[in-house]
N, C-alpha and C positions, 0 to 999 in steps of 0.2 A: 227604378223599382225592380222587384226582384218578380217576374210572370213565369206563371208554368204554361207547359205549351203542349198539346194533348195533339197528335195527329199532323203527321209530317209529308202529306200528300203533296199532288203539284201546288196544287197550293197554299199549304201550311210550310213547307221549305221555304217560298220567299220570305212569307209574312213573318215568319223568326226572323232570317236573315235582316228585314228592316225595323224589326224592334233593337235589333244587336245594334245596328248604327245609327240609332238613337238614342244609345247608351242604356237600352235597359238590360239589365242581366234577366238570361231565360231559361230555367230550367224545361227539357224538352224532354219528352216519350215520343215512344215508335213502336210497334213490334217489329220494323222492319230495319234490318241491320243499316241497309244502303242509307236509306233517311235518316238515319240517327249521323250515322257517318258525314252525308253533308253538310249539315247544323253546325255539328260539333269543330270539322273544322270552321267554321264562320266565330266561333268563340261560343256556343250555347253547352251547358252543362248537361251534363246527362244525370237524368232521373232515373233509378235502378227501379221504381215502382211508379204506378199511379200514385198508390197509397203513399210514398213520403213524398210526389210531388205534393201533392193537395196538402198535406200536414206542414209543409216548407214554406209555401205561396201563400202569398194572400190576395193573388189576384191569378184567376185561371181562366186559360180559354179552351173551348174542344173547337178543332177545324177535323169533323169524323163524317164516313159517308154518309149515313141517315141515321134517323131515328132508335133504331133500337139500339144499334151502336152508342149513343149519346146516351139514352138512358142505363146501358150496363156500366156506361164509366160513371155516368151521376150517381144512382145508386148503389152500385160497386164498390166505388174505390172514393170518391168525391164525400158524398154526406157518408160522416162516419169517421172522416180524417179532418178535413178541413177546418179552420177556427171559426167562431162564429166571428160572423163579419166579413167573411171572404167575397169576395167579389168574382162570379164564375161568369163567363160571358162564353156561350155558346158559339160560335159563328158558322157554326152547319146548316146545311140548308134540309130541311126538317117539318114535318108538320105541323101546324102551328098550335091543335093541340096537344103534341105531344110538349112540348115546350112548356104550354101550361100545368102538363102533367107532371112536369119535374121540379117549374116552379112551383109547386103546392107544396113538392117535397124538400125542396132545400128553404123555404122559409119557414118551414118546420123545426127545421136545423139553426137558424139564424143565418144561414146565407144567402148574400144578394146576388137576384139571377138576372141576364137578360139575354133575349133571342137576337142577335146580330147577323143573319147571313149576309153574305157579297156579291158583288156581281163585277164583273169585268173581264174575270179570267186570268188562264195564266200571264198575260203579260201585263194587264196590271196587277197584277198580284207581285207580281218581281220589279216594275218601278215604283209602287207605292203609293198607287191612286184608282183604289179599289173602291166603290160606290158599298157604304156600310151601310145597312136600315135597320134598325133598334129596336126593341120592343120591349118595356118595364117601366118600372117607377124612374121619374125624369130627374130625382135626385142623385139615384145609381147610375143612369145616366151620363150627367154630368161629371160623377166622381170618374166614371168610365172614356169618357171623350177624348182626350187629350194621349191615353194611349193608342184608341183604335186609330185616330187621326193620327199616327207615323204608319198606320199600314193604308191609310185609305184616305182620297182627296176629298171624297164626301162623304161625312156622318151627320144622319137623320134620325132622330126619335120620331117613330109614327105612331106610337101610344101605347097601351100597354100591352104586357107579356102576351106571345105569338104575332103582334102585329110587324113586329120585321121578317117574321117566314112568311105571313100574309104578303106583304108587301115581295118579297120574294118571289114567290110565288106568281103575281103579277107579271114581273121582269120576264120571266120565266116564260111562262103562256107567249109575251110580245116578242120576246127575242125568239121562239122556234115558230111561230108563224111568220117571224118577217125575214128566214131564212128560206122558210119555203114559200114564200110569195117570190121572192129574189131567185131563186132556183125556177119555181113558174115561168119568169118574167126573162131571166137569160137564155131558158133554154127556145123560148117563144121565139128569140134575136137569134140562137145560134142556128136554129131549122130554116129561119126564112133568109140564113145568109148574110146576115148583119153581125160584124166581128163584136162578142159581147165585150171586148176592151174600149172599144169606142163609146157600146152603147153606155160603159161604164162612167167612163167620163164624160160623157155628153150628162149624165142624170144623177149623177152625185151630189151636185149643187143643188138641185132643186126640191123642189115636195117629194118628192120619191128619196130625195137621200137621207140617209140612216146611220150611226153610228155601227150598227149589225151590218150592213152593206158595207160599207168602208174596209170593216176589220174582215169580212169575209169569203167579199167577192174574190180579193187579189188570192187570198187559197183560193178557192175554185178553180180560178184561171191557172192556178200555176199546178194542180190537181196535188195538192199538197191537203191533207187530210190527219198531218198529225197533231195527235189531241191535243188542245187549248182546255178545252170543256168535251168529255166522251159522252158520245150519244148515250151509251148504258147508265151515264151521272140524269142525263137529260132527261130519261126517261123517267128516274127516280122522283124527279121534280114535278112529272106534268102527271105520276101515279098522284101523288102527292094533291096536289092541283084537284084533282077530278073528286079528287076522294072528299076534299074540303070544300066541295062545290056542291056534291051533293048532298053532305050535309046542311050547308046552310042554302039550299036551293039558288045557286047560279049556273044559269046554262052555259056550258062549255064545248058547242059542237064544234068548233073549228081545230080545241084543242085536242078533242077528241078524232079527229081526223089526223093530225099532224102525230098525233100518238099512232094511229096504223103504219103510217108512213116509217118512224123509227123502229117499230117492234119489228117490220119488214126488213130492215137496213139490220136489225142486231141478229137476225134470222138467219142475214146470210155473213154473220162474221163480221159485222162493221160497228159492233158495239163497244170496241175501243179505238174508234176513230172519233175526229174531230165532229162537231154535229151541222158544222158546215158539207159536212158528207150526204146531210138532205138532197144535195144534189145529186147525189149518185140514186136516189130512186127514179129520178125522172134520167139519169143518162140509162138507165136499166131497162127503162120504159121505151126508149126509142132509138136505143143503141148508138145515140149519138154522146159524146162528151163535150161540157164545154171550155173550153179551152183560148186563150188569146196565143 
């Protein structure tokens, strides 16, 4: 099938690159020369607009940093060009009413919309087993399946339009508190003298191990901090979060703590760090590092 591809970030690069070899042809935008450039040589076409991507495609994705970003290319360049019928799948991680806001507006149009974000990161983003969560009619859906499934090992419909940024959003909250509970808890071992590589492997296996531990103690230890996921994306997620909380009345104080901790960490310059760098508030805190 022939897919336009909206937004060539760290991780809109791979997720081209693994639709190309799965033989789908992918027309692809950028404003950024270097992005376009890596795509293209991977064999992806280059799109001289939005406007004739979406007039080209009949199946489009935006991977863009937020929200209002996603609604200037929806109503922009997307409804207005596109065929009725097109099939636009969002995969930014995004408010979940804005999502809804856009879907009012492209099924206006006769396009089918759904809210897709990911989770995994860059590096599953580049082997191709990216955790997708859906959010629209389950018929779009399923006509939709079978492509997100070459960029991602699990696709889930969790119900209608916004409920995969809801669900998003969820990941979200879990994975920055359980960086800094892991940051808490190493630096607790590295002060009282206990080598946090041991305590590592001693607790990996058990209730305490975490797919977020796995993938982010071994950075800490190795004090490697380049982005997978930048705290500045992170921070976007848990505005996002708070902001959706309060409107439909969910209390959020943990997230809401772990949000000071990052606006501290972007404060002083580490808002394009990895957000494994949670760690560096508590080394900041006590001048120790932890390190194996």
């Amino acid at each position: 099938m022939k897919i336009g591809f909206i937004g060539l970030g760290i991780m809109g690069k791979p997720m081209v690159k693994n639709l190309l070899k799965a033989g789908h042809e992918v027309v692809a935008f950028d404003i950024i020369k270097e992005n376009m450039d890596s795509v293209l040589s991977s064999g992806a076409i280059k799109a001289n607009s939005i406007e004739s991507l979406a007039a080209e495609c009949k199946f489009i994705i935006t991977m863009l940093p937020n929200g209002p970003q996603v609604k200037d290319v929806a109503f922009g360049s997307i409804i207005g060009n596109a065929e009725a019928g097109t099939i636009f799948v969002d995969m930014s991680s995004i408010a979940p009413g804005v999502a809804q806001e856009i879907h009012t507006e492209c099924t206006k149009a006769l396009i089918k919309m759904l809210d897709a974000p990911v989770s995994g990161g860059e590096p599953k983003a580049v082997d191709g087993t990216l955790s997708i969560m859906c959010g629209g009619d389950i018929a779009v859906f399923e006509e939709a399946k079978d492509i997100l499934s070459c960029m991602g090992a699990s696709v889930v419909h969790c119900g209608d339009i916004g409920a995969g940024n809801t669900t998003k959003l969820a990941n979200q909250i879990i994975v920055a508190l359980n960086i800094a509970a892991v940051s808490e808890a190493f630096m607790l071992s590295t002060k009282a003298g206990v080598d946090p590589a041991k305590v590592f492997d001693a607790i990996k296996g058990g209730l305490a191990g975490s797919t977020v531990m796995n993938a982010k103690i071994p950075m800490i230890l190795d004090g490697n901090f380049n982005p997978g996921f930048k705290i500045d994306l992170h921070i976007k997620d848990l505005n996002n979060a708070l902001d959706t909380a309060h409107d439909v009345g969910a209390p959020l104080p943990f997230t809401a703590s772990v949000m000071e901790i990052m606006q501290n960490l972007k404060s002083h310059d580490m808002g394009q760090n990895d957000h494994s760098a949670i760690a560096r508030y508590y080394e900041k805190l006590t001048g120790t590092e932890i390190r194996k």
